[in-house]
C-alpha positions in Angstrom: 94.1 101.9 79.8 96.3 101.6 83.1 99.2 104.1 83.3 101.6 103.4 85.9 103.6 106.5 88.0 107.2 105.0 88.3 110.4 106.6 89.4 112.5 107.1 92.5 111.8 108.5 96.0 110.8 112.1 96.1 111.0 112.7 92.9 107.1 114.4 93.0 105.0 111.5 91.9 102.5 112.0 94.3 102.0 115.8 93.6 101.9 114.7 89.5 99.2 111.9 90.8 97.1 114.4 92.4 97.5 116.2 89.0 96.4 113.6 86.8 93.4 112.5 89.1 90.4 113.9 90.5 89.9 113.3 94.1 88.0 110.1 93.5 91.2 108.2 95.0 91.6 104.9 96.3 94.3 103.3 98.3 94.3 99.8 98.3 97.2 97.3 99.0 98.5 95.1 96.0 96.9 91.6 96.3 98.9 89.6 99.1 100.5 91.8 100.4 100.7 95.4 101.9 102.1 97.4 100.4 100.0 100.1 99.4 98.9 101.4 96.0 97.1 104.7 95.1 94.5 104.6 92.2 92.8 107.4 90.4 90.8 108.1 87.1 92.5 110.5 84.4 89.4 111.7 81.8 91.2 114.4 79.2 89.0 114.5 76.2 88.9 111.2 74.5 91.7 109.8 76.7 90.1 108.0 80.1 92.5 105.5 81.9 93.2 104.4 85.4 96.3 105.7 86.9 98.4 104.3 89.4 101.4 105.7 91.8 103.7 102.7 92.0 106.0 102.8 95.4 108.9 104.7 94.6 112.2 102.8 93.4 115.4 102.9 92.6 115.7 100.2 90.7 113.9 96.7 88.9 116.2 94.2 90.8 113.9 95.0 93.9 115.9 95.0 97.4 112.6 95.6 99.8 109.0 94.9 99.5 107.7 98.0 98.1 110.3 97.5 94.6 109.3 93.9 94.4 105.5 95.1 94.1 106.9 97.5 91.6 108.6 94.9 89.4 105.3 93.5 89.6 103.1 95.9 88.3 105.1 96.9 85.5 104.0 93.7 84.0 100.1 94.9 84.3 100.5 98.2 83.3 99.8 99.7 79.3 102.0 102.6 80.1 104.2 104.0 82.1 104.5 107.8 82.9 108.3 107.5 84.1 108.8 110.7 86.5 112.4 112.1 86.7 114.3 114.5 89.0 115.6 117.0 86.3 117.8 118.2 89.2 119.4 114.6 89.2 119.4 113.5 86.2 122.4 110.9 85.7 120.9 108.5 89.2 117.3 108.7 87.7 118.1 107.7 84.8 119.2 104.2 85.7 115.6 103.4 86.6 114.6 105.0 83.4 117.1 102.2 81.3 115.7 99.5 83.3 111.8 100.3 82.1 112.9 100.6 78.7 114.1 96.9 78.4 110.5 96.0 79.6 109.0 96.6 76.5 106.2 98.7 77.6 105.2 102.1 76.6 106.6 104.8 78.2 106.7 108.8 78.5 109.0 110.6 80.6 108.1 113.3 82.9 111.0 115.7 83.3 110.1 116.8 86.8 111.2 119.4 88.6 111.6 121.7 86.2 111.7 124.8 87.9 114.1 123.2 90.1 116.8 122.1 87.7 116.7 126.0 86.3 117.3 127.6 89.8 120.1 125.1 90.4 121.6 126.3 87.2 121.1 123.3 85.3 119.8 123.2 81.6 118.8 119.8 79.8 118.4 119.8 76.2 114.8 118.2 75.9 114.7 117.0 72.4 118.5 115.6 72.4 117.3 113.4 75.3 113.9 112.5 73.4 116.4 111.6 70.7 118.6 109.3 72.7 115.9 107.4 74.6 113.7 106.9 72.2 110.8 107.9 73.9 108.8 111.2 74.5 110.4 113.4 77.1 107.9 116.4 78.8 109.5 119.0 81.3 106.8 119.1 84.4 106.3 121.3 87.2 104.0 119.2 89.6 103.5 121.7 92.2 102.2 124.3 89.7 101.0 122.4 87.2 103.6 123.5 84.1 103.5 120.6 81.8 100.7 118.8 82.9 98.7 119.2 79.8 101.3 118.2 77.6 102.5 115.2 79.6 98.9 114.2 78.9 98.8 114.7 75.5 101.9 112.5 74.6 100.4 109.6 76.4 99.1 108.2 73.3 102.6 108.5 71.0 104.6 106.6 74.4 106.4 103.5 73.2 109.4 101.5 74.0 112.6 100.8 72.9 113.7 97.6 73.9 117.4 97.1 74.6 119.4 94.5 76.9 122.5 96.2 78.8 124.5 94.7 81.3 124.9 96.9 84.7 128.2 98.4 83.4 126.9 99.1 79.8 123.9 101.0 81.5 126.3 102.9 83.5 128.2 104.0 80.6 125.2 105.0 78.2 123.8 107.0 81.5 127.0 108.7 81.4 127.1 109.7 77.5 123.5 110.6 77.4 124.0 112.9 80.4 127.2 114.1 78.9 125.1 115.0 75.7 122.2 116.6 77.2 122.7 118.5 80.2 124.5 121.5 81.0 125.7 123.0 84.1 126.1 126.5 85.0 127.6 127.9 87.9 125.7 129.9 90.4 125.6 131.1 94.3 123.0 129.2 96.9 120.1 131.5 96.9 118.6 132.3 100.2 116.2 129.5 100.2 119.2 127.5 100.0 120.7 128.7 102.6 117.4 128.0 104.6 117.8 124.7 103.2 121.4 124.1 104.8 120.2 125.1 108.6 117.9 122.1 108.8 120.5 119.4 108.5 123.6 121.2 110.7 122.9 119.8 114.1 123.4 123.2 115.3 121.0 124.8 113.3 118.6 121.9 112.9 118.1 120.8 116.2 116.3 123.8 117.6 114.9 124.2 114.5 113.2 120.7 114.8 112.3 121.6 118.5 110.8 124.7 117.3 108.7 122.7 114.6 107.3 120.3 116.9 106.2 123.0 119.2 105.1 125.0 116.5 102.8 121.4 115.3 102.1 120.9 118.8 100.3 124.2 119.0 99.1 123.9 115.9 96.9 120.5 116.5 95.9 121.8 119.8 94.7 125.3 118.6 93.5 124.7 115.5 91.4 121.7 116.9 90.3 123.4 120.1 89.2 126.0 118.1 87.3 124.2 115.7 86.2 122.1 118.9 84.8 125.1 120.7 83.5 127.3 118.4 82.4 125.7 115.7 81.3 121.8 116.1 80.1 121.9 119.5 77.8 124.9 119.2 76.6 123.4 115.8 75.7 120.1 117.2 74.3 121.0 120.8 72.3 123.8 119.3 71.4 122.4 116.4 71.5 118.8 116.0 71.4 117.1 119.0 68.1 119.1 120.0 66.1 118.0 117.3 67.3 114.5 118.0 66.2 114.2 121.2 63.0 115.8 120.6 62.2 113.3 117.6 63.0 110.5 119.8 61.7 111.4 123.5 57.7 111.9 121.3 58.4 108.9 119.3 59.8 106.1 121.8 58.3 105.9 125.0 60.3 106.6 128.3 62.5 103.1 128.9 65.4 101.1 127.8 65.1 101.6 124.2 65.1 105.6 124.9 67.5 105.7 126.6 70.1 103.3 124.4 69.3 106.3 122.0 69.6 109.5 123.6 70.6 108.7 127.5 74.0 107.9 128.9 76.0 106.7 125.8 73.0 107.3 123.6 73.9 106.5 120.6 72.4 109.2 118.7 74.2 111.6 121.2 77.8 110.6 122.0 77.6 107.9 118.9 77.8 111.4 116.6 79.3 113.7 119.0 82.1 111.6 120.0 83.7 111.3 116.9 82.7 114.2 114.7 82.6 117.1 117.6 85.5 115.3 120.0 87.9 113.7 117.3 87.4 114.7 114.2 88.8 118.9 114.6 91.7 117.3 116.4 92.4 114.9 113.1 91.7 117.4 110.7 94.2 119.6 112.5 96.9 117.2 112.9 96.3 115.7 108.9 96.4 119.2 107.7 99.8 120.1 109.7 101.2 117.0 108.8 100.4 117.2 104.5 102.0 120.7 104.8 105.2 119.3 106.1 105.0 116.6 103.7 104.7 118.7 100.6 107.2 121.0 101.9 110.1 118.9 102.0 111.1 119.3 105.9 110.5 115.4 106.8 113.7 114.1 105.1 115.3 117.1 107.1 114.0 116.0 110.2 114.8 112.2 109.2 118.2 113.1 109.0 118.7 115.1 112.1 117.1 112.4 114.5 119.2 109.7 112.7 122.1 109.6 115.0 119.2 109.7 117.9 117.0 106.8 116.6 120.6 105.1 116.0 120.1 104.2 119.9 116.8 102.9 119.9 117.6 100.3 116.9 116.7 101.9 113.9 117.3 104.5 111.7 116.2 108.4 111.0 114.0 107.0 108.2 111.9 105.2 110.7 110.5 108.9 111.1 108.4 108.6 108.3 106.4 105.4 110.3 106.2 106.9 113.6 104.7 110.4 111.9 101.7 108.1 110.1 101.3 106.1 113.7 100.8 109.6 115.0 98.2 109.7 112.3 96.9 106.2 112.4 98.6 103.0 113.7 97.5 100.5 110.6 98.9 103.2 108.3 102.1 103.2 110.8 102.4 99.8 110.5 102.1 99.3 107.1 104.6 101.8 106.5 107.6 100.0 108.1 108.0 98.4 104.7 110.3 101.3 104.0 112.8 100.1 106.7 116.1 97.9 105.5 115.4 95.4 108.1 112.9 93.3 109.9 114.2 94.4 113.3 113.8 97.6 112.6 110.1 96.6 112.0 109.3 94.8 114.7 111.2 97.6 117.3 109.2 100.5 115.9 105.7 98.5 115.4 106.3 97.9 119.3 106.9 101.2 120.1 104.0 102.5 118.1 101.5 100.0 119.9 103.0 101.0 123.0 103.2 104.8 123.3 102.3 106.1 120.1 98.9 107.9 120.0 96.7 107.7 116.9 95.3 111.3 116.0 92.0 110.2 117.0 93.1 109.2 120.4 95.4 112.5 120.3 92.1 114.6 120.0 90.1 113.1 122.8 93.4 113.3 124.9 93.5 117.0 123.8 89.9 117.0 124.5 90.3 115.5 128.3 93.0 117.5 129.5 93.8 120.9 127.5 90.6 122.1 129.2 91.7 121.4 132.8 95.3 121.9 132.4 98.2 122.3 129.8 101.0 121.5 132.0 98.9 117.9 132.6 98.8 117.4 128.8 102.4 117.8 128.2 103.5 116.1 131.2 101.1 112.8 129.3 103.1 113.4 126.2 106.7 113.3 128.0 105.9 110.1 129.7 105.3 108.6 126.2 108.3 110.1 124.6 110.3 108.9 127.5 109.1 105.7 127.5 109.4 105.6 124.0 113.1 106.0 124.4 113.7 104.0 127.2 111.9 101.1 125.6 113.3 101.2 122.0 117.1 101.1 123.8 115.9 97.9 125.7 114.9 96.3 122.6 117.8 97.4 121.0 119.9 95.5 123.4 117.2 92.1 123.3 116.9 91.8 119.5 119.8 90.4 117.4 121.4 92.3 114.8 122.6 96.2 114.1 121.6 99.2 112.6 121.7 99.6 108.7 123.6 102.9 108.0 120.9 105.3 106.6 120.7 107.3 103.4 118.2 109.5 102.2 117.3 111.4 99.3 116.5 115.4 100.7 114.3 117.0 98.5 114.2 120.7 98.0 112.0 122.8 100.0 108.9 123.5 97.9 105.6 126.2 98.8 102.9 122.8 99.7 100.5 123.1 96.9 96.9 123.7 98.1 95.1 121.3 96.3 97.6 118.8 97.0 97.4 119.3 100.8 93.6 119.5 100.9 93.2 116.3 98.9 95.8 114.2 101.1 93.5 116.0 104.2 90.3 114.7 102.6 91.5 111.2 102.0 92.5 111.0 105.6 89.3 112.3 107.1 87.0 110.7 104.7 88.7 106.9 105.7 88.0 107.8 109.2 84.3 109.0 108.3 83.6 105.5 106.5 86.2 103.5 108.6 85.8 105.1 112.3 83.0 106.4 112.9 80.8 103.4 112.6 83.3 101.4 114.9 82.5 104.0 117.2 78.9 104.4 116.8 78.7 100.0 117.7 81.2 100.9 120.5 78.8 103.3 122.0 75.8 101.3 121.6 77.8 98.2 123.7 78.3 101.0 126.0 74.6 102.2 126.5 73.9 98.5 126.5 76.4 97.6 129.7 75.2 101.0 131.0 71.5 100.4 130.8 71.2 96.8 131.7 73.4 96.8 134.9 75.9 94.8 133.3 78.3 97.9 133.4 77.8 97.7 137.3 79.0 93.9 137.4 81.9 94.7 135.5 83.0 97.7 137.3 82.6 94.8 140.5 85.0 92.4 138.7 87.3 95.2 137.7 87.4 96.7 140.9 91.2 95.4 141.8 92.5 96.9 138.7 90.2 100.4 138.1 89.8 100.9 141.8 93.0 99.6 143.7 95.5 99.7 141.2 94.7 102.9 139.2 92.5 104.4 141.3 89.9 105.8 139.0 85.7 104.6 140.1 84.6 101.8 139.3 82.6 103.0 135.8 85.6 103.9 134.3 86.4 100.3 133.8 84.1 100.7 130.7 86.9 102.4 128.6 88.7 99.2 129.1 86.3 97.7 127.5 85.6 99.9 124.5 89.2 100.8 124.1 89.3 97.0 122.2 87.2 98.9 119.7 89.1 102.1 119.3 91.9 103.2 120.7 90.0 107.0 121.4 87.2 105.1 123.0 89.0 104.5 126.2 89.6 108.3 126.4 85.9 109.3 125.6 84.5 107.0 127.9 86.5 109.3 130.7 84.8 113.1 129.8 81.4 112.4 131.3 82.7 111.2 134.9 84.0 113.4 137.8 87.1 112.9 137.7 90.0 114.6 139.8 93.1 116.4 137.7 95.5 113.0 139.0 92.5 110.6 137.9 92.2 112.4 134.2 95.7 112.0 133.8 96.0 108.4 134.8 93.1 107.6 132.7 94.9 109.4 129.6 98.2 107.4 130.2 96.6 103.8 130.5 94.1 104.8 127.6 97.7 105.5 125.9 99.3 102.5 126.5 96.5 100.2 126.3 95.8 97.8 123.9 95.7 99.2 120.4 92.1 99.2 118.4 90.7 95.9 116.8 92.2 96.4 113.3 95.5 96.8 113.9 95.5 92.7 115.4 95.1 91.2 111.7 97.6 93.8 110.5 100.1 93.1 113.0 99.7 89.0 112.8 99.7 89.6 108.3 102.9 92.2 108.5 104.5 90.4 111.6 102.9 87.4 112.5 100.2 86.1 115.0 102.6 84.8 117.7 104.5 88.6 117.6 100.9 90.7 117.1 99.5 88.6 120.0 103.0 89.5 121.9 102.8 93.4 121.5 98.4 93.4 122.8 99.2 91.8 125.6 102.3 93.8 127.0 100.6 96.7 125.9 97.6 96.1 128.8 100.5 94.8 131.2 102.7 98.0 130.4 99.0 100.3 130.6 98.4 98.8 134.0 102.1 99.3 135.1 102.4 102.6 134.3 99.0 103.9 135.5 99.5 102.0 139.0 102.7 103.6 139.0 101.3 107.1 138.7 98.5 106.7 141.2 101.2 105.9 144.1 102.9 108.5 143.4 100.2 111.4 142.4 98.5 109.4 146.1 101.7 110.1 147.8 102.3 113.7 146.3 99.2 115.7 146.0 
């Protein structure tokens, strides 16, 4: 059986997915195209079925890519688990009248539950059971309330086929709503008022400085921490001793030893690279970012930079992509489906493969500079955010076309629910285990390769105008050029075992930054975008990384 997870934005079909499944989960995109799908097993007794979360939607008549794939897979689903916003009843429902003329089985999940009764508002389950037609079960995602039950009506869903015109849906909407639901009156609690700060500019715009500081410190402390005393000490004590024993009585002193355990041995940096450099700084930044996810503060934060992003060319939902390029720049990408229009696309795709650091390449810049100096870190950070802006106001004023007005649906702020947050985290970090780590594994074994044949010397010679003139770093550094076309937090990596000056580190970081972004996001780009656009944004990306590190090294040469 596949049972489908259908219903509008925010509405908590994720946290009901997470629910239903184990943490088996895969995401996969929908076949030509990309727009991604989660899928996820449901066993409960003699029920086992595959379930899964549609893109949200507002309606069957899709406007964007993401409701057109929904249209789709209603047509390949058994049933449909239709979630609801209890707290907004009357706009959910449209959706809801739209799935019942498409003849397939359905059960609604009246979500929110807990919601709708602090709000003051009472629906009268069985009356709306009555007039749909189908099984209605009130749900509490977060906590699990109704879980069971939701499950157990899976087998009595059905439909109730009925052709409306858009009026005539409007109108039953409005009697069933006027039959079912009651509204009380009731003051804003204090977590409403909480609510409220985060969207009045005067409120919400420290606020949102004092949550990126807050996350800021937060990916840098927890990470460090995990850096220092836990990962490092485990694998320099532990794991990289027996290694190099194994290896130095087995393989005889030479090339082949020391591809494995020498400079850029691959049994050395190939595992401590990612899973002691990277991997505390993603886990860090994956686990601050679920948190704000489940919580309900990015819509808040979407809304407050809206009149800001309204200068660079696209609107404050375009937060939601730049947060995930922060995370991962395919995932970034992918994401811009959200957006109303192409433009916007294309101007925050550009500005994510220019200035936008993955989490991965965040850790090893962490890693490169937190050490040697704070103030150097940040200062690498406001560069990108300033170019950031600059940038997306030039292209603003290149590319034809305006800004969409923006609207977006705030969710209450909810506790994040453990489980939910830890199996988003777990996702994350187990696509970069299978999906990373060997990319940087073969990116470490071409480096020990250059390195220990001599070829890295004869690069470093024909690189020497642009390493050593322009940007001023020695000539071996001209290897994280090279592996940088591999992963974005190779170019960063390559940089910790040379002697490098404060002004050289920081130079390194902002090239490695804007350089050109990792092998997979090329086919992405040219699929989403186009090859003549994704071969565009790679190459002003290593014009814009030269540029800007150039520029530094004058001035740090003139300066310090």
């Amino acid at each position: 059986m596949k049972i489908l997870l259908m219903g509008n934005p925010n509405v908590g079909k994720s946290v009901l997915f997470s629910r239903l499944t184990g943490v088996n989960v895969v995401a996969s995109n929908y076949p030509g195209t990309t727009v991604e799908l989660k899928r996820g097993a449901l066993k409960f007794g003699s029920l086992s079925a595959e379930i899964i979360d549609v893109p949200g939607s507002y309606t069957l008549d899709p406007t964007n890519k993401a409701e057109e794939v929904a249209v789709e897979m209603v047509k390949e689903g058994d049933v449909v688990i239709n979630v609801i916003d209890a707290t907004h009843l009357e706009r959910n429902l449209h959706l809801t009248l739209e799935l019942l003329e498409q003849e397939v089985p359905m059960v609604v999940a009246l979500n929110l539950w807990d919601e709708a009764r602090h709000k003051g508002v009472t629906i009268d389950v069985k009356r709306l059971e009555e007039l749909l037609g189908v099984p209605v079960v009130p749900t509490v995602s977060v906590t699990g309330e109704g879980i069971k039950e939701l499950i157990l009506q899976i087998p009595e869903a059905r439909s109730q086929p009925h052709q409306r015109t858009g009026d005539e849906k409007w109108t039953e909407i409005g009697n069933i709503v006027r039959h079912v639901q009651t509204l009380t009156h009731r003051h804003h609690t204090f977590r409403e008022r909480i609510e409220d700060t985060a969207i009045r500019p005067s409120t919400g715009i420290p606020l949102a400085i004092v949550v990126a500081l807050l996350t800021f410190g937060a990916v840098v402390g927890i990470g460090m921490g995990l850096r220092t005393f836990v990962l490092l000490p485990f694998f320099e004590n532990l794991v990289f001793p027996p290694i190099r024993h194994a290896v130095t009585a087995v393989i005889p002193e030479g090339f082949i030893r020391e591809i494995l355990i020498g400079h850029f041995g691959v049994l050395i940096d190939g595992i401590g690279w990612p899973l002691a450099l990277v991997l505390p700084y993603l886990l860090a930044f994956y686990l601050v970012l679920a948190i704000l996810e489940d919580s309900g503060y990015l819509p808040r934060l979407a809304c407050m930079l809206d009149t800001l992003f309204h200068k660079i060319g696209v609107h404050g939902g375009a937060v939601i992509p730049f947060l995930l390029g922060f995370g991962c720049t395919v995932s970034g990408i992918l994401s811009t489906r959200i957006l109303d229009t192409r433009r916007e696309g294309i101007i925050v795709v550009a500005l994510m493969c220019m200035a936008i650091p993955c989490a991965a390449q965040t850790g090893a810049i962490i890693a490169l500079l937190a050490e040697k100096s704070i103030v150097a870190l940040v200062f690498v950070y406001l560069i990108a955010f300033l170019f950031i802006f600059i940038a997306g106001m030039a292209l603003n004023k290149m590319l034809p076309g305006s800004t969409p007005s923006f609207l977006m649906e705030i969710p209450p702020y909810r506790l994040p629910n453990t489980t939910s947050v830890a199996k988003k985290v777990w996702m994350q970090i187990r696509t970069f285990l299978f999906t990373a780590v060997p990319l940087i594994v073969f990116g470490v074994f071409i480096a020990g390769i250059l390195y220990e044949s001599g070829a890295l010397y004869h690069i470093g010679i024909l690189l020497r105008p642009v390493v050593v003139d322009l940007l001023g770093l020695p000539a071996e550094a001209s290897v994280s050029l090279i592996l940088g076309i591999v992963r974005r937090e190779l170019a960063i990596a390559a940089l910790l075992g040379l002697d490098l000056t404060l002004g050289q580190l920081v130079v390194g970081a902002i090239v490695a930054l804007f350089y050109i972004p990792c092998a997979a996001v090329l086919p992405v780009l040219a699929k989403e975008f186009g090859l003549r656009y994704a071969v565009v944004i790679v190459l002003s990306t290593i014009v814009i990384a030269f540029i800007m590190g150039g520029m530094l090294n004058a001035a740090f040469t003139v300066f310090l």
